[in-house]
N, C-alpha and C positions, 0 to 999 in steps of 0.2 A: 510392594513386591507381591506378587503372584508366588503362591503358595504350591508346588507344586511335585508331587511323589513318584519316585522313577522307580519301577517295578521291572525288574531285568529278570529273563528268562529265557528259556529258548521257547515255549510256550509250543511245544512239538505234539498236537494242537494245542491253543489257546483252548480254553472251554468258558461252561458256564463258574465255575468256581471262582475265576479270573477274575471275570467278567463283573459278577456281586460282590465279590473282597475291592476291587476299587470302586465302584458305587459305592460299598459302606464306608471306604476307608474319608470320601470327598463328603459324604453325609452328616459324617460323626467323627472327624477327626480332623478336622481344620482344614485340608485338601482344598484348593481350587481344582484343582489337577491330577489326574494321574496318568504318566505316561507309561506304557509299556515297551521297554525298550528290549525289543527283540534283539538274545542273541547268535553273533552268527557260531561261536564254539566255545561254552564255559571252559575255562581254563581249568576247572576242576575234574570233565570230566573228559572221560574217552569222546576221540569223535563215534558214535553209533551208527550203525545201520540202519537205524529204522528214524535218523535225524533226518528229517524233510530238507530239503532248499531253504535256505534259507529266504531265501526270495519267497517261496511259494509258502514258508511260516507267515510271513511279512500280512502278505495277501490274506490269510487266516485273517489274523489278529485283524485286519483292517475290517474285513466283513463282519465279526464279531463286536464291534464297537462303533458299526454303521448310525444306531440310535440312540447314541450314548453319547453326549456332546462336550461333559466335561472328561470323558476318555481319551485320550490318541496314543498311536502307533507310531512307535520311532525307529528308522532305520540307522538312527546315529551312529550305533556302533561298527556299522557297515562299513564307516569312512574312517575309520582309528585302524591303528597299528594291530595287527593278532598277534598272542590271543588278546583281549580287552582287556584290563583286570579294572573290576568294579571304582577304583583310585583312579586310575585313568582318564575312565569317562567321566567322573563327577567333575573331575577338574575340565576339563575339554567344557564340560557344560555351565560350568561355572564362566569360564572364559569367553565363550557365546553366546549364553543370554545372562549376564549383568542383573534384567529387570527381574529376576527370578531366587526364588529361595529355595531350592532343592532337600527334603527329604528322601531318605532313602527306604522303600520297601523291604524288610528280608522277614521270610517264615523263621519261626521257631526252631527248625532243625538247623538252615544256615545259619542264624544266630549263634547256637552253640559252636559252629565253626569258625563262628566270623575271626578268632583270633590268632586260625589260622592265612587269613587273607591278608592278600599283599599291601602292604601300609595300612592296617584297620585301625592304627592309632591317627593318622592324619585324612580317616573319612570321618571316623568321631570329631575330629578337631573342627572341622568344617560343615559337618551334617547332622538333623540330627536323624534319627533311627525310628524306623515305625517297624516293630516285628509282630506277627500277625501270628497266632497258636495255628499249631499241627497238632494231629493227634499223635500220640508217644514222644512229644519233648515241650517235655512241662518246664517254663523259665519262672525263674523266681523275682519277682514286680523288685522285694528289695535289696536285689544285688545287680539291678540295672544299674549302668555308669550316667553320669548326667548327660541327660539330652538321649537319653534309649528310651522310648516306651514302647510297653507291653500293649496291643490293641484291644480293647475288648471284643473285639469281630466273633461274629458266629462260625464255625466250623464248616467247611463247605466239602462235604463228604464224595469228593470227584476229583478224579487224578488221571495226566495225562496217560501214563502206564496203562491204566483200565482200558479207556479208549480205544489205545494201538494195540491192545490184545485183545480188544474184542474186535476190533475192525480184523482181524488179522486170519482172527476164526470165523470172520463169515459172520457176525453178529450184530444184532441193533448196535447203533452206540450213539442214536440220536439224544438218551438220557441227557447227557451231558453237554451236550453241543446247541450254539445256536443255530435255527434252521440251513439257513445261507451256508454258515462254514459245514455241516453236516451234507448237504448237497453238492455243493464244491469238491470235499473230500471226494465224497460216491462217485462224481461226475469227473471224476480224475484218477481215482483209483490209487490214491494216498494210502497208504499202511498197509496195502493189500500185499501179502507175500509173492 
């Protein structure tokens, strides 16, 4: 079985933070894989104004993991019912590719939510859990449920928010971005009020 971690997001851009949390996650965490499964509308949050297309997210992510060979870009949940709920797709994926053993990516902040998400008992039952530290939600390694681990990943100090508000104000925001999707944005005029 191919080993492999579905990292859902709306990734409104994708950046470098992404980018190096799944290379570490495939280096040092059993990973063949990590897909990032672009979403088209968290059901948690509002839809935003400053939510890209979801298509032209897609397109990000794709440029961004151009040389990155155990990375890919999923538009799966493009073809599911809205909104997604993370139960949904696992199972859709499960049913699809068979050859495959899916964990699930979630940060430390959805973590402490996770048990508000829809059937989180029967993604546990079926998956296990790779949650990844955020800064301000500190998880406790032993009051994980079996089959949760806490990652020990480095902290990747970049957030799409930064990004779209410095894009916003007219500011570098190459920091964060790989080059491609950085010119792409500029050459399109993405975030720009």
């Amino acid at each position: 079985m191919t080993e492999t971690g579905i990292y859902g997001g709306s990734f409104n851009p994708i950046h470098r933070g992404h980018v190096n949390l799944g290379e570490y996650l495939c280096r040092h965490e059993g990973l063949d894989e990590v897909w990032f499964m672009v979403s088209p509308q968290n059901p948690f949050k509002q839809a935003s104004p400053d939510l890209l297309d979801e298509n032209a997210r897609l397109a990000l992510a794709r440029l961004a993991v151009r040389q990155h060979p155990r990375l890919k870009v999923s538009d799966f949940e493009f073809h599911l019912p809205r909104p997604s709920y993370t139960v949904d797709t696992l199972s859709a994926l499960r049913r699809n590719f068979p050859d495959r053993q899916f964990t699930l990516i979630v940060g430390a902040d959805n973590w402490q939510a996770f048990g508000r998400w829809r059937r989180a008992d029967e993604i546990l039952a079926h998956h296990a859990v790779l949650v990844y530290p955020r800064t301000g939600y500190p998880v406790d390694r032993t009051s994980l449920p079996t089959g949760v681990k806490l990652a020990d990943a480095p902290l990747f100090p970049v957030s799409s928010t930064e990004i779209r508000r410095a894009i916003a104000q007219g500011r570098d925001a190459s920091f964060g971005l790989d080059d491609a999707v950085w010119a792409e944005i500029r050459a399109r005029g993405y975030y720009k009020p």
